[in-house]
FIDREN-730753 format. One record per residue: residue number from 1; residue in one letter; x, y, z of N, C-alpha, C in turn. Coordinates in steps of 0.2 Angstrom, whole numbers, plus 2048, in hexadecimal, padded with zeros to 3 digits. Example, Ala and Ser with C-alpha at 12.3 -4.5 7.8 and 13.67 -1.06 7.14 Angstrom:
<atom 1,'A',<842,7E4,827>,<83E,7EA,827>,<842,7F0,827>> <atom 2,'S',<840,7F5,823>,<844,7FB,824>,<840,800,827>> 
// end
This chain:
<atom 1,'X',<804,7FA,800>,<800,800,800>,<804,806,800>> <atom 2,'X',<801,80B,7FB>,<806,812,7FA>,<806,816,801>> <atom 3,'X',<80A,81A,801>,<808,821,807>,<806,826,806>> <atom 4,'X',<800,826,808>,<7FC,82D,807>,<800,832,808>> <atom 5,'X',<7FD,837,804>,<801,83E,804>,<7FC,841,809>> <atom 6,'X',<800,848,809>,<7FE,84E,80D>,<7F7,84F,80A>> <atom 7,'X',<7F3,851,80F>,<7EB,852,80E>,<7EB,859,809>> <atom 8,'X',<7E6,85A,807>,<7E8,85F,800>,<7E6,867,805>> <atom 9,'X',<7EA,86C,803>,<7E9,872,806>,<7E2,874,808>> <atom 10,'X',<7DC,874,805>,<7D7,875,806>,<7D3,873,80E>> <atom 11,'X',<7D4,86C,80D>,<7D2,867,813>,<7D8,868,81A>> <atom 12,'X',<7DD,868,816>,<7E1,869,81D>,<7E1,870,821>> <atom 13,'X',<7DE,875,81D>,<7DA,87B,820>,<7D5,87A,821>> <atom 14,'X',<7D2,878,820>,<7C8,877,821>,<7CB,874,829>> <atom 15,'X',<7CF,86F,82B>,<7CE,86B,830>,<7D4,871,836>> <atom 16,'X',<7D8,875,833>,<7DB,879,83A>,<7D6,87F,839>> <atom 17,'X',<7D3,881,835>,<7CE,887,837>,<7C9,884,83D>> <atom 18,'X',<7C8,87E,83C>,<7C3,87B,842>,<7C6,87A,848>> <atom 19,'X',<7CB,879,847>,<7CF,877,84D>,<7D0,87E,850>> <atom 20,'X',<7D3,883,84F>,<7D7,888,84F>,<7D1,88E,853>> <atom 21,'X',<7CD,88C,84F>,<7C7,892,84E>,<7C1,890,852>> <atom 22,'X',<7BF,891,857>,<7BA,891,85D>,<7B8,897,860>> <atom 23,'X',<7B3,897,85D>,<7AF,89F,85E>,<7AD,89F,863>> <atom 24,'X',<7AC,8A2,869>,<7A6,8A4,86F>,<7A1,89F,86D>> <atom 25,'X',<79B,8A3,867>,<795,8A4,867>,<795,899,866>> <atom 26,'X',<799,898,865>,<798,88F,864>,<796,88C,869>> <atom 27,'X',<79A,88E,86C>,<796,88C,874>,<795,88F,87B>> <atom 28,'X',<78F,894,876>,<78D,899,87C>,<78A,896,882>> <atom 29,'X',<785,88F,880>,<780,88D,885>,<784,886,888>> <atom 30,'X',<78A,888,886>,<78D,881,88A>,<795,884,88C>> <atom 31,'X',<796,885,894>,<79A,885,896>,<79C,881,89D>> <atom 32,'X',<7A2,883,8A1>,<7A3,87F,8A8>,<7A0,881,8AB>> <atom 33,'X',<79B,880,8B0>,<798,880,8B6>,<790,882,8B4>> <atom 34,'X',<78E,882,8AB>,<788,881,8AA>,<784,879,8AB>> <atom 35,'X',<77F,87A,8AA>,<77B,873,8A9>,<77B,86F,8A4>> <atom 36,'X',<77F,86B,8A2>,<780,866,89E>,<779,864,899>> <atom 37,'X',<777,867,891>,<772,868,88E>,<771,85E,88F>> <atom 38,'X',<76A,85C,88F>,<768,857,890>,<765,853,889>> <atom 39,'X',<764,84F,887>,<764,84E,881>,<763,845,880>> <atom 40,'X',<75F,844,87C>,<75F,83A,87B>,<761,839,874>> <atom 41,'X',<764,833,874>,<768,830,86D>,<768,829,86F>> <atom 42,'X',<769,826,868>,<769,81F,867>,<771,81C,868>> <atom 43,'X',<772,816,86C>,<77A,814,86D>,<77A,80E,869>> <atom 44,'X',<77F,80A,86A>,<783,806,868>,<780,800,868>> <atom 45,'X',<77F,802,870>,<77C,7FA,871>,<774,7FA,870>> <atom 46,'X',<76F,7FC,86D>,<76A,7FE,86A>,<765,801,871>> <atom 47,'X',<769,803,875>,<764,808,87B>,<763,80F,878>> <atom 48,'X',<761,812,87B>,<75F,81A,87A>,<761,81C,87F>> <atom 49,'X',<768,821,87E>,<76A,824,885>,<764,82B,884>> <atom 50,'X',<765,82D,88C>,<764,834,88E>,<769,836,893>> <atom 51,'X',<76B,83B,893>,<771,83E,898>,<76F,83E,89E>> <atom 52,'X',<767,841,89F>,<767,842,8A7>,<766,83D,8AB>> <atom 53,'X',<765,838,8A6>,<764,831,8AB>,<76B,82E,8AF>> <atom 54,'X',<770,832,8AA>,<775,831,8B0>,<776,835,8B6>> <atom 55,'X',<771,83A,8B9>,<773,83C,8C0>,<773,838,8C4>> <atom 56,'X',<778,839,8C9>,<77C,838,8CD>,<782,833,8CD>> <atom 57,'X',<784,835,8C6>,<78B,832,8C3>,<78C,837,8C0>> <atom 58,'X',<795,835,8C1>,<797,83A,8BB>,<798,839,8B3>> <atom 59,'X',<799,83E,8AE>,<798,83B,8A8>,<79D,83E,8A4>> <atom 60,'X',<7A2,83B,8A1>,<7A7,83C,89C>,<7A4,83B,893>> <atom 61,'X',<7A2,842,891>,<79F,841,88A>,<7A3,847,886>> <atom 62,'X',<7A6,840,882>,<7AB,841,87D>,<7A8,844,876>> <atom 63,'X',<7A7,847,870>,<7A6,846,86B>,<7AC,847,867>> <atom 64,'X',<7AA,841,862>,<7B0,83F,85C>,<7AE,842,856>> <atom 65,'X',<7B5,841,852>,<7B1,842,848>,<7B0,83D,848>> <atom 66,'X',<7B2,835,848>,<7B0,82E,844>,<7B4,82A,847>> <atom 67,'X',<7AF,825,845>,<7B3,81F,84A>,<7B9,81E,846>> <atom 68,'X',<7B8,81F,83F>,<7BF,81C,83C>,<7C4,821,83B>> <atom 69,'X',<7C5,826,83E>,<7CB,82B,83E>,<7CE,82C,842>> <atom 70,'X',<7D6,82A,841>,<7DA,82B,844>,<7DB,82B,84B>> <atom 71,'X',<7DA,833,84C>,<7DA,834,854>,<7D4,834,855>> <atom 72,'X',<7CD,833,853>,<7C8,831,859>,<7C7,827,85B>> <atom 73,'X',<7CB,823,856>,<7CE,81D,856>,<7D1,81E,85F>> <atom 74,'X',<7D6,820,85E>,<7DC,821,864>,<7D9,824,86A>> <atom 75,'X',<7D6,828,86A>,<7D3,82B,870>,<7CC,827,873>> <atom 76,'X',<7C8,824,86E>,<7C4,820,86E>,<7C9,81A,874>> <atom 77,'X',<7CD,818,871>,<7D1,810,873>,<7D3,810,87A>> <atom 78,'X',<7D5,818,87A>,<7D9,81B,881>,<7D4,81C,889>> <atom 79,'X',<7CD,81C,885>,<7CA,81D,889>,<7C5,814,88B>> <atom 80,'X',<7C4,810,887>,<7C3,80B,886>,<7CB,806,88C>> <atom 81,'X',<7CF,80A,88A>,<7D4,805,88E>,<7D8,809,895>> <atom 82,'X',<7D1,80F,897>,<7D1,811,89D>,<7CB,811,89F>> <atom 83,'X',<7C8,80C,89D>,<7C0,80B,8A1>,<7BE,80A,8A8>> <atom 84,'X',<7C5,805,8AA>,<7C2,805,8B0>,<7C5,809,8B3>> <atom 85,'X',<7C7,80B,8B6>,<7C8,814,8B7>,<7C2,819,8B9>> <atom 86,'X',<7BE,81A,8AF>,<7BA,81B,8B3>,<7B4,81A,8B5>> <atom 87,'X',<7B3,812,8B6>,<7AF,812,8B9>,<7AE,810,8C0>> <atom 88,'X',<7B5,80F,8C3>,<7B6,80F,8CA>,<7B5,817,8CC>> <atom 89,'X',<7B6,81D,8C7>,<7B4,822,8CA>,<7AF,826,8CA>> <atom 90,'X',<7AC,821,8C9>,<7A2,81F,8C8>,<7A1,826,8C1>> <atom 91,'X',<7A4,823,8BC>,<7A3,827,8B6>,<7A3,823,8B1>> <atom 92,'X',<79D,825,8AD>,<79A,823,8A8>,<79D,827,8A2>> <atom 93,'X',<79F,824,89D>,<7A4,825,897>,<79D,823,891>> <atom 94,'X',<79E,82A,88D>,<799,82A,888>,<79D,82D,880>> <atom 95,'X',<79B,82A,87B>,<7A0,82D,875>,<799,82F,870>> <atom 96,'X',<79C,836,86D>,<795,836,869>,<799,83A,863>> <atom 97,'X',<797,838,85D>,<79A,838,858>,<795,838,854>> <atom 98,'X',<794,83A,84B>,<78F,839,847>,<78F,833,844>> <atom 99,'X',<792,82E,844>,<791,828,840>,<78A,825,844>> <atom 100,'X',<789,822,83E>,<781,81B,842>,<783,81A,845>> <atom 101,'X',<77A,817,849>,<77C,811,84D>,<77F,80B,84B>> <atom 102,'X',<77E,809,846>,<781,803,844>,<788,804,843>> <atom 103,'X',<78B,807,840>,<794,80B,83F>,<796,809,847>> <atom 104,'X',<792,80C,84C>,<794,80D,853>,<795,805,856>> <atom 105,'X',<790,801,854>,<790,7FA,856>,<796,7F6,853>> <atom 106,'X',<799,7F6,84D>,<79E,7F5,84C>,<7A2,7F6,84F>> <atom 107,'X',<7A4,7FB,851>,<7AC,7FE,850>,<7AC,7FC,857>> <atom 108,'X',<7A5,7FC,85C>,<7A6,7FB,863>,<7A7,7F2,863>> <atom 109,'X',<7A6,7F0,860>,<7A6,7E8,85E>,<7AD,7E6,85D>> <atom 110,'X',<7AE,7E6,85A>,<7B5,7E6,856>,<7BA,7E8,85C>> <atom 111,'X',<7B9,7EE,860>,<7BE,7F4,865>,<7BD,7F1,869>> <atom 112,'X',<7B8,7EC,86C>,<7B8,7EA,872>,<7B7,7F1,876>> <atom 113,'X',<7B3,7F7,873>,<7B0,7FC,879>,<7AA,7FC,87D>> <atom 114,'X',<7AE,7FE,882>,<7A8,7FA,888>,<7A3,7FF,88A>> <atom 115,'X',<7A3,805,886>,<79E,80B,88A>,<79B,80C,882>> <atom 116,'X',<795,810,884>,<790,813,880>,<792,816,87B>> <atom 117,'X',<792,817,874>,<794,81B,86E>,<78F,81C,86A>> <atom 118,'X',<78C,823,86D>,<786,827,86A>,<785,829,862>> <atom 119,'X',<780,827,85D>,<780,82A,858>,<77B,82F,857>> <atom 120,'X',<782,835,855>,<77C,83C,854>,<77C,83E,84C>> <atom 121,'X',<776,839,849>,<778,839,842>,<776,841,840>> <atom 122,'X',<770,846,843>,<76D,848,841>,<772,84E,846>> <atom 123,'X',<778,84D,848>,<77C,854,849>,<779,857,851>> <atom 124,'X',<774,854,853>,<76E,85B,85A>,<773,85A,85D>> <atom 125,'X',<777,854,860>,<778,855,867>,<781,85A,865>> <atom 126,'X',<783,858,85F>,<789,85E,85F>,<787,863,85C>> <atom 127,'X',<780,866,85B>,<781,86E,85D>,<780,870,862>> <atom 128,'X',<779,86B,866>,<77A,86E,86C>,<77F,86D,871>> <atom 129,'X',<784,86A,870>,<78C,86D,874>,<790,871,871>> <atom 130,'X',<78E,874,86A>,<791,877,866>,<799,876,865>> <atom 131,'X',<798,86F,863>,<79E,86C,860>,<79F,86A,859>> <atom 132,'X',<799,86C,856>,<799,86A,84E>,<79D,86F,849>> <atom 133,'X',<7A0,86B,848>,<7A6,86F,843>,<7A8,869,83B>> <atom 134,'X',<7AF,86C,83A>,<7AF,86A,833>,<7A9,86D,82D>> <atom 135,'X',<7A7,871,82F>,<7A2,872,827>,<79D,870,82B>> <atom 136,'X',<799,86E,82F>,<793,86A,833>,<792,864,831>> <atom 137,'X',<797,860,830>,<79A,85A,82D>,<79A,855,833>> <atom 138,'X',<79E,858,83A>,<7A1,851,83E>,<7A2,857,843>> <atom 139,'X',<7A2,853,849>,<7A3,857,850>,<7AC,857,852>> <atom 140,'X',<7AD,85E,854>,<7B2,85F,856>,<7B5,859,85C>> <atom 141,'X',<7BA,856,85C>,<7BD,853,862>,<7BC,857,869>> <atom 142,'X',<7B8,854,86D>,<7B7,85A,873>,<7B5,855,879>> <atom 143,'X',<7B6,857,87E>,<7B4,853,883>,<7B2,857,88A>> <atom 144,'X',<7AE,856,88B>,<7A8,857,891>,<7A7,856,899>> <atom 145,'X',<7AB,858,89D>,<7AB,852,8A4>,<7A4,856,8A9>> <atom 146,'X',<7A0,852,8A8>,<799,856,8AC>,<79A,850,8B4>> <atom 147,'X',<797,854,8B6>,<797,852,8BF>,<790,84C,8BF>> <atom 148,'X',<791,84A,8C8>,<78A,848,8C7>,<782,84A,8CA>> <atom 149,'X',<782,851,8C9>,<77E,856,8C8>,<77C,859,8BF>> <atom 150,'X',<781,857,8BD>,<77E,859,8B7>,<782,860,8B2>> <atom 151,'X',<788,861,8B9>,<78A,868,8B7>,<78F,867,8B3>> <atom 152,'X',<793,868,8AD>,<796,86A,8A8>,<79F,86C,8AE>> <atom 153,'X',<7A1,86A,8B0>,<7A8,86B,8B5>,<7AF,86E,8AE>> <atom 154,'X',<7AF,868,8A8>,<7B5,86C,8A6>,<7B3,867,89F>> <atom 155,'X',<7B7,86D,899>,<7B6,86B,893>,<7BC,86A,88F>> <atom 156,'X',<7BF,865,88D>,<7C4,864,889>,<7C4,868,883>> <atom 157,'X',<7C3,86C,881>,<7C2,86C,876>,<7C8,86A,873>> <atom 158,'X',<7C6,868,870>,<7CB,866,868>,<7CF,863,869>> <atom 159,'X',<7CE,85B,86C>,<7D5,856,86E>,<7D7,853,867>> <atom 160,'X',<7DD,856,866>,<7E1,853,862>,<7E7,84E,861>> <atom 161,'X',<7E7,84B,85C>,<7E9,845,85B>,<7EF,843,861>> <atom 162,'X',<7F4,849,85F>,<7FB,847,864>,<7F8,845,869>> <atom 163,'X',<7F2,849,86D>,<7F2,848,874>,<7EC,842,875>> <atom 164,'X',<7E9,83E,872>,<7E3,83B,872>,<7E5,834,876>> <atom 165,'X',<7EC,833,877>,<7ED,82C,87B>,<7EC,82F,883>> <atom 166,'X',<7F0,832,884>,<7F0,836,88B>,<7E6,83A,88D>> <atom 167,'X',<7E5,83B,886>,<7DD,83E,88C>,<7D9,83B,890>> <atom 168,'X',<7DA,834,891>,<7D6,834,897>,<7DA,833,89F>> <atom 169,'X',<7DF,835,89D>,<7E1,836,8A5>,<7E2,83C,8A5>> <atom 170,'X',<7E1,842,8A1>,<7DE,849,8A3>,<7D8,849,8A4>> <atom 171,'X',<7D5,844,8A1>,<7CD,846,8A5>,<7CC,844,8A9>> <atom 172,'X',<7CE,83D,8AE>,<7CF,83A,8B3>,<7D2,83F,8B7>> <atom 173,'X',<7D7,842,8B6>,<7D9,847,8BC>,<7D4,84E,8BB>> <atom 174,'X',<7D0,84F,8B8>,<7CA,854,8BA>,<7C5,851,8BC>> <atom 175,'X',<7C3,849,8BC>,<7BE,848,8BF>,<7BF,847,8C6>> <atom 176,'X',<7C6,846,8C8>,<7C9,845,8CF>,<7CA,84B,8D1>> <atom 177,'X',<7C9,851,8CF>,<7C8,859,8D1>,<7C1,859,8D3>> <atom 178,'X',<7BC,856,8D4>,<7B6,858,8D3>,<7B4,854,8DC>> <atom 179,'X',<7BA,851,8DF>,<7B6,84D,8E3>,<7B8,855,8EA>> 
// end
């Protein structure tokens, strides 16, 4: 197999303007210490989450671009291969990305991922964190650490590749700030 080249100018701007460029107004209704927007989606395992059904846990919600890219692959595995972690620290790991449900049941299959992997085909749950970028294409890489009250404590935006094996024990040491 050949070596893919450098991505073409175009693309490889479209993707650092998204990265780079984070306006206020994207996530006016979503900051730290507000109330985590509530919202129901279909998972993996063919349930229907709702967020607030998780009070009185805490909740770690991730959104990726695709199950089969790159760094949401690695960040994906990283958290999958720090699950028990969190969930001795009674925290619920959730991943919501635009792929189907069925896409989701795969790759959870195949990955051996042991936590929920939401499909937001229709985009709602990443505008209302205002994470939707790329063109309105795919959710920014971001991640979420809400308490188990429901409050919104600390927001990761835009994890990137380099750092995507290391995020969950950045997040694990925010959820161990919260005690």
């Amino acid at each position: 197999m050949g070596r893919i080249g450098p991505l073409p100018l175009f693309i490889r701007n479209l993707f650092l303007t998204e990265i780079l460029c984070n306006p206020d107004e994207e996530m006016a209704n979503v900051a730290e210490g507000l109330p985590a927007p509530d919202f129901t989606a279909k998972a993996n395992d063919g349930s229907s989450v709702t967020l607030s059904n998780f009070r009185g846990k805490n909740v770690v919600l991730y959104f990726y671009t695709k199950n089969l890219s790159p760094g949401c692959r690695a960040e994906t595995f990283a958290f999958r291969d720090s699950y028990a972690k969190f969930a001795s620290a009674d925290t619920e790991l959730i991943g919501v990305s635009v792929d189907s449900v069925e896409s989701h049941v795969g790759f959870a299959s195949r990955n051996k991922i042991p936590f929920k992997l939401l499909s937001d085909q229709d985009r709602s749950i990443s505008r209302l964190y205002g994470v939707l970028g790329y063109g309105g294409y795919f959710a920014k890489r971001t991640t979420f650490v809400i308490d188990k009250q429901g409050i919104i404590r600390k927001i990761f935006p835009v994890v990137l590749l380099p750092t995507s094996y290391k995020h969950p024990e950045t997040v694990l040491e925010a959820l161990r700030s919260l005690s």
